[in-house]
Structures are given as structure tokens and as C-alpha cells.
C-alpha positions in Angstrom: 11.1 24.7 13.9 10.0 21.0 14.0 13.0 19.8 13.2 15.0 21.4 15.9 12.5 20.4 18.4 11.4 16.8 17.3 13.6 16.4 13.7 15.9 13.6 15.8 13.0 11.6 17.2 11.1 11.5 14.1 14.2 10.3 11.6 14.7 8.0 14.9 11.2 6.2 13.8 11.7 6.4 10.6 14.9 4.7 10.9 13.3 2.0 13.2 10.6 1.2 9.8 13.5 -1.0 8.8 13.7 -3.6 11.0 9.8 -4.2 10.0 9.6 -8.0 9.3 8.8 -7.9 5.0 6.4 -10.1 2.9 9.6 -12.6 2.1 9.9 -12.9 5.9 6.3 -14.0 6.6 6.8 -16.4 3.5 10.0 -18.1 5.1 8.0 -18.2 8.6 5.6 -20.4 7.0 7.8 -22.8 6.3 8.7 -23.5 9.7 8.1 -26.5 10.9 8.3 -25.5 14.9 8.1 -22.7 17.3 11.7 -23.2 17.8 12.0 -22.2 14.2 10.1 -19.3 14.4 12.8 -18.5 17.3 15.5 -19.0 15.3 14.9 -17.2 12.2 13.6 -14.2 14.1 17.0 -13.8 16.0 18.0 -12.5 12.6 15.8 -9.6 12.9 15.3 -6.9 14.9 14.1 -9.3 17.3 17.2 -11.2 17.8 18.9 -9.7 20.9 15.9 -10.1 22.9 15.5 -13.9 21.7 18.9 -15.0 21.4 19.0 -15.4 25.4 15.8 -17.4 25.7 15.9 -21.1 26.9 14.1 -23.7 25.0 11.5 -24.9 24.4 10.1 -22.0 23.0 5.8 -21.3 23.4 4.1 -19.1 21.2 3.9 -16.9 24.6 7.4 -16.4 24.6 7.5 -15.0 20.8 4.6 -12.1 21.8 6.8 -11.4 25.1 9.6 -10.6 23.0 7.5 -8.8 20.4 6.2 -6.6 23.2 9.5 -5.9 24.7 10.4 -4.5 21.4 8.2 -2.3 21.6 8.8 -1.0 24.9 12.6 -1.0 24.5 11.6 1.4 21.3 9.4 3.7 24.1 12.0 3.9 26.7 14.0 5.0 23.9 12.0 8.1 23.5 11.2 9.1 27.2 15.7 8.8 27.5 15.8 11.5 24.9 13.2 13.6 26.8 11.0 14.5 23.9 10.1 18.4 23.6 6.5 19.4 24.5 4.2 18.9 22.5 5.3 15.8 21.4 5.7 14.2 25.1 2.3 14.9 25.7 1.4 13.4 22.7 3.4 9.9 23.4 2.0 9.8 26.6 -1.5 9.8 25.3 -0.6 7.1 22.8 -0.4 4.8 26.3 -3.8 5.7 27.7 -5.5 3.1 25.5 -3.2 0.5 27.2 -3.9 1.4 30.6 -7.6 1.0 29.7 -7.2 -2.4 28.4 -5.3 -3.5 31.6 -7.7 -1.9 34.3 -11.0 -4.2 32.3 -8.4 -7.0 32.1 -7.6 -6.8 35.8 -11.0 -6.2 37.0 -12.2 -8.9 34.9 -10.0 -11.8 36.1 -10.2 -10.2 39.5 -14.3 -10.9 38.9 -13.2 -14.5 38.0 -10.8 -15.1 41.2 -7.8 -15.2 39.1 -4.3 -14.2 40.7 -3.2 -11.0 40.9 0.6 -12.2 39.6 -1.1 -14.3 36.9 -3.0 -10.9 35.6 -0.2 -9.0 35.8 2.3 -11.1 33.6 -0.9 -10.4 30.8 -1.0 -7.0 31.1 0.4 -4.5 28.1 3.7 -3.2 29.2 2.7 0.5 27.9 -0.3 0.8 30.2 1.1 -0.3 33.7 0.8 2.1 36.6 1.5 2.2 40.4 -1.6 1.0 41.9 -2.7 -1.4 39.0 -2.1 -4.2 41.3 -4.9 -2.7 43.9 -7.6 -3.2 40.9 -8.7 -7.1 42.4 -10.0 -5.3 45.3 -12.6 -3.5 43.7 -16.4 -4.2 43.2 -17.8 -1.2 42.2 -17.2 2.0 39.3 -17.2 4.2 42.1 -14.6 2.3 44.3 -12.6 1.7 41.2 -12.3 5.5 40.6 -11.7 6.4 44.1 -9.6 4.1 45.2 -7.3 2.9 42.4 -7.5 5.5 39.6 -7.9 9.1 41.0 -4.4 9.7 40.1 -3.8 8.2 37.1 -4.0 10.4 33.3 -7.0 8.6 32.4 -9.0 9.6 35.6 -10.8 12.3 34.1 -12.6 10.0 31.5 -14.6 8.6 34.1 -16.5 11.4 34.3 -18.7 10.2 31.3 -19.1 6.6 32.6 -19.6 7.2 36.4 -22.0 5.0 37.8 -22.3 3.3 40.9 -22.7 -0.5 39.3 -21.2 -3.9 40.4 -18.5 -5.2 38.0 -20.0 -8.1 36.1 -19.4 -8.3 32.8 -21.8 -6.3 31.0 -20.7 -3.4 33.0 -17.3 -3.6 32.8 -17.9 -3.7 28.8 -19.8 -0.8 29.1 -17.0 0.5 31.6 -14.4 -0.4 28.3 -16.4 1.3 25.4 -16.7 4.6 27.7 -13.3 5.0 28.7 -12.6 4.4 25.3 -15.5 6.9 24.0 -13.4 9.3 26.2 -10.2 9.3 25.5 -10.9 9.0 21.7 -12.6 12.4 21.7 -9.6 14.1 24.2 -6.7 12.7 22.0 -9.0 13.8 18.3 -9.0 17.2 20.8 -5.3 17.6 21.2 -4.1 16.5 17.6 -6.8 18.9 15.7 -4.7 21.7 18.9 -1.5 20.8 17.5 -2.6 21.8 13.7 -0.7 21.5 11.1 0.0 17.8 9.0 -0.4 16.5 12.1 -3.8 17.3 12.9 -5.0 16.1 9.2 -3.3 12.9 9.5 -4.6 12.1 13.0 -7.9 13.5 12.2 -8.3 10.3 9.4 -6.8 7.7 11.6 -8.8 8.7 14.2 -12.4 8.9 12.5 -11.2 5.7 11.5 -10.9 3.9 15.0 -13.9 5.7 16.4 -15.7 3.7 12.8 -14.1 0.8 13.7 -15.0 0.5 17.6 -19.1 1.5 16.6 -19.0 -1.2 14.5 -17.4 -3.9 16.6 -19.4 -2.0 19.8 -22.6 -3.0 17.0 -21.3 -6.8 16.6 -20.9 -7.8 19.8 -24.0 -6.1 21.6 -26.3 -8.1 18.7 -28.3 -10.7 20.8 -27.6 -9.3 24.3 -29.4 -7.0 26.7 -27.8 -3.7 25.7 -30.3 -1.3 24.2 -30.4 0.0 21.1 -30.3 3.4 22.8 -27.5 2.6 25.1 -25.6 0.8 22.5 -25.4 4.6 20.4 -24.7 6.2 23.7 -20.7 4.0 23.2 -20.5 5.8 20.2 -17.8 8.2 19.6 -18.6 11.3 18.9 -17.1 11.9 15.4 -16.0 10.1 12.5 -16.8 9.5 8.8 -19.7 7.3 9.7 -20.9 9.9 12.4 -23.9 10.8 12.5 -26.1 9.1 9.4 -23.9 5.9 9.9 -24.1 5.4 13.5 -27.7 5.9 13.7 -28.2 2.7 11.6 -25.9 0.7 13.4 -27.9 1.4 16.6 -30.6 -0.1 14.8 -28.9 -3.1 13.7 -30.0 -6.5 14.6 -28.4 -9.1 13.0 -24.5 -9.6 11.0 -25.9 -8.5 7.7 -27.3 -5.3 9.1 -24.4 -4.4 10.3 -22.9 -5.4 6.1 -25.3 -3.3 4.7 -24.5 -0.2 6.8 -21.1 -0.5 6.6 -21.8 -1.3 2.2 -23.5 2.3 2.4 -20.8 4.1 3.8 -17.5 5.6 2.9 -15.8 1.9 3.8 -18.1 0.5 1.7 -14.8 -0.8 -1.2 -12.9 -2.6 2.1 -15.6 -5.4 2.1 -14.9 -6.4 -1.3 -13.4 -9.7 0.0 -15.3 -10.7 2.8 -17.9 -13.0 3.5 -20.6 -13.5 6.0 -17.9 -14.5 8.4 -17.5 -11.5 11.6 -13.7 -12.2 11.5 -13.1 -11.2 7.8 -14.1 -7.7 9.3 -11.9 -7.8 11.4 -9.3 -8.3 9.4 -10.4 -5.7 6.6 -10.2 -2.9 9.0 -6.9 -4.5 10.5 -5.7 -4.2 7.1 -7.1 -0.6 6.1 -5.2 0.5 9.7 -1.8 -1.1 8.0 -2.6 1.1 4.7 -3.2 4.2 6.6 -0.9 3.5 9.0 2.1 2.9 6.4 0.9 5.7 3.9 1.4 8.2 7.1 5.5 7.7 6.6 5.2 9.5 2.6 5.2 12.6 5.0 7.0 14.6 6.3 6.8 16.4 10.0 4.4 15.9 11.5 3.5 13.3 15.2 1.2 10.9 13.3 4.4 8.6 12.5 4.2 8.0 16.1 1.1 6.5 16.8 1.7 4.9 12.7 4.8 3.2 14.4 3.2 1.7 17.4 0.0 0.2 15.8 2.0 -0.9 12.7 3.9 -2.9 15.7 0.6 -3.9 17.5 -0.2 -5.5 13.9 3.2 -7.3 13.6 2.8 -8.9 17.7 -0.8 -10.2 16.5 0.9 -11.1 13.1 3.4 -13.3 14.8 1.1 -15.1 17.9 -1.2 -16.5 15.2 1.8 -17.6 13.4 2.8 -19.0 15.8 -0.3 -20.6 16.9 -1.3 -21.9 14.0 2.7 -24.3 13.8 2.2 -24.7 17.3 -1.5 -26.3 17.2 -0.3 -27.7 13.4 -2.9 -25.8 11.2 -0.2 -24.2 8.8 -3.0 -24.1 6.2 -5.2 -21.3 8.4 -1.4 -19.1 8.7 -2.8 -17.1 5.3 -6.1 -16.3 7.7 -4.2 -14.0 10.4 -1.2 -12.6 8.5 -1.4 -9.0 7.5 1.9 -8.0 5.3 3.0 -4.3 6.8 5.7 -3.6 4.2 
């Protein structure tokens, strides 16, 4: 049955896995000695047709664009072959996070009087809507919902972060790690509904993010005004670190707190390598997403290659901007820092 209904779009992904950029490629991108190189070799990729046409000189802007574009083109893709239900429901919710990360990035540089054309141009291709450009008009939660996002998908997670609040910063952080809260716990709903491989995949990868997020909610509330109580109340609902685990991260008050927890948990082998430096974990978790993320194509049938596919993509856009950074600004030495190897 799952291949009749979704057997095309899946091989469809699994075919796209091949125009992954390898460990050779990253190697040979090191050497380069300009953006304009990094152009030139990736128009022998999968990235090529959407490069090839680009005028010089090349910004490490233009290289993300085109990395993002990708990934849209590969979206489109799926919504022209009219996926079957379940699995259109399921793409669409792979979006939702997007949207979320454009409305605090609109309201945000709205908050700092940037314009609206300039905000828009930053904004995630996979989470634009109709009224998105109405979001610098706002100044409250209340007007936000009412006006702008009543009839988006992601109107209903407001329900658990409804307050009527000015925008400033804290707020709209708050306003971020809610939203998020919410639609974590309604996409963990509707994978564990579809059953099946699917459900056990997306039930690790999930528990995952919701780990990750507690602990980066943890890091950056350290040293502000957000209670310990309030900071628990961001907290998903589930994951392996859920309860026991996120009860001692509310409690944290420094980096090594946070070390320690993590040390006495089931992650406790993916800080190995790190230091007492916040960005190594960072990139541990980046690079425990890339092992889950990858191990998820060994099987068969099932949606989780999906969502694999698009964050195994997010990894290679963030792979190639600090690449491309680092030529740009001529710290080739920090390149090793930033690159996560997918395949």
C-alpha cells in the first residue's frame, strides 16, 4: 500500500541523496581561494543550474540564496506531483517551523525599524504566507494573532502562548520557544497517528529536537530575567531528557550546569569532544541530527526520509555560508570549525 500511494515520492528523495555534496567535495572547497571559486566548483553539482546564471562578483549571500532555492525547487517538486494524504499533510507540517522563524524575524526587525523589503529578502522561502508582509504593523501577541495570523496553519499554537504583551525582545523569545513548544507536540501527535516505521523514526528525531531546544532554551536564558519556573514552562513536553532531565536544566545557572546535566543523560557520549566553549554544543547536536538524520535512509517506507532530507539540507546551506564566510573574511584555518560532513 505505501508504495502505490507514496512509493514514487519516496525513491524521488532517495534519488535526490546523490547530489549531496561528499567529504572530497568539502576538502576541494577548502582550497579555494575566493567566493568566486566556491561558485565555480559548485556549478558542477547539483547546484550548478541555479549558479551558472549568476553575475559576478559572487557574496557569500549569493551561495545560501542558491542553496535555499535548491531546496525549494526540491518542494515544488513534491506539491506538482500532488502527494497522497497522509503524506501532504505531513510535508506541510515540515514548513510550520519556517513560518515561525519568519513571523519572530519580521516582528523583530519590524521592533528595530528595519524595512519591510529588506526583511522579506531574509525570510526562509518554506515559511512565507499571504499576509507576512502585514507583521511590521503589529505591537502586541494579541494583534499579531488577530490581525496577521488567524488564518494561517500555525494559528492554533497560539493558544498556549496567548498573552496580551508588547513585542520587545524577551517576549518575542518567549513568543518563539512557545510556538515552537506547540507545534513540536502537534507534529510528535500526527507521526505517533500515522504508526508504523514512521512513527518510530519520527518519535527519536523528535525527542531529539525537543532535547535540543531545552537545552539551548537553558543556555541562552542563563544570566537574564526569565525564571527558573518560566524557563521549564518552554519545555516540550516529551523527550528522552523529559521529565528527570528537564527539571535540572531549569535549575541550571551557569555553562557547566547545563555540561553536567546533559553528561548525566542519555546524550551524555556526544560531548566527548567538546570543551567549555557553548558553540561545540552546538555543533555536537548539529552533528548527532546528521547521524540520525542519514541513518533514517537504511529504511525502508516510511515519511521520516522527508523531514531526513530537508534538515540534512538545512545542514549543507549552514555548511556552505560558513565556508564561505570564513574565504570571504580569509580565516581558512576556522573552515574545520563549521563543516559538518553529511555523506
Amino acid at each position: 500500500m505505501f508504495n502505490t500511494k507514496d512509493g514514487f515520492l519516496e525513491a524521488t528523495v532517495r534519488g535526490c541523496v546523490g547530489g549531496f555534496l561528499r567529504t572530497e567535495d568539502y576538502s576541494n572547497l577548502q582550497q579555494c581561494e575566493t567566493v568566486e571559486d566556491i561558485k565555480l566548483y559548485l556549478t558542477s553539482t547539483d547546484y550548478g543550474s541555479l549558479l551558472q546564471n549568476e553575475a559576478s562578483p559572487t557574496h557569500p549571500s549569493l551561495i545560501v540564496r542558491c542553496c535555499l532555492k535548491k531546496i525549494v525547487q526540491d518542494f515544488s517538486f513534491f506539491d506538482l506531483v500532488k502527494a497522497a494524504e497522509p503524506l501532504s499533510t505531513f510535508l506541510q507540517y515540515l514548513k510550520y517551523g519556517y513560518m515561525i522563524d519568519n513571523i519572530v524575524l519580521m516582528v523583530t526587525g519590524a521592533m528595530h525599524e528595519r524595512e519591510v523589503t529588506e526583511l522579506l529578502d531574509k525570510c526562509h522561502p518554506l515559511g512565507m504566507f499571504d499576509s507576512i508582509a502585514s507583521l511590521g504593523a503589529v505591537s502586541n501577541l494579541r494583534e499579531l494573532h488577530r490581525i496577521v495570523l488567524v488564518d494561517t496553519p500555525i494559528s492554533a499554537y497560539f493558544g498556549e502562548c496567548f498573552r496580551d504583551e508588547n513585542l520587545d525582545e524577551v517576549n518575542i523569545e518567549i513568543l518563539r520557544n512557545s510556538l515552537y513548544k506547540a507545534y513540536l507536540k502537534d507534529f510528535f501527535r500526527l507521526s505517533q497517528m500515522l504508526g508504523g516505521l514512521t512513527a518510530e523514526v519520527m518519535k527519536e528525531i523528535l525527542c531529539f529536537e525537543a532535547d535540543r531546544r531545552a537545552v539551548n532554551i537553558t543556555i541562552n536564558s542563563i544570566g537574564t530575567e526569565l525564571s527558573r519556573d518560566d524557563r521549564q514552562k518552554l519545555f516540550s513536553d516529551f523527550g528522552h531528557m523529559h521529565p528527570e532531565g528537564q527539571r535540572d536544566l531549569a535549575l541550571c545557572r551557569d555553562f557547566e550546569q547545563v555540561v553536567s546535566v546533559i553528561v548525566n543523560s542519555t546524550y551524555q557520549n556526544i560531548l566527548q569532544k567538546s570543551t567549555s566553549e557553548e558553540m561545540n554544543i552546538d555543533k555536537v547536536f548539529y552533528e548527532t541530527e546528521v547521524m540520525k538524520c542519514s541513518s533514517m535512509f537504511a529504511q525502508q517506507f516510511h515519511y521520516g526520509i522527508f523531514y531526513a532530507y530537508l534538515k540534512l539540507r538545512e545542514q549543507e546551506v549552514r555548511n556552505l555560508m560558513w565556508l564561505s564566510e570564513c574565504i570571504a573574511q580569509d580565516q581558512k584555518y576556522r573552515i574545520v570549525d563549521g563543516v559538518i560532513s553529511i555523506f
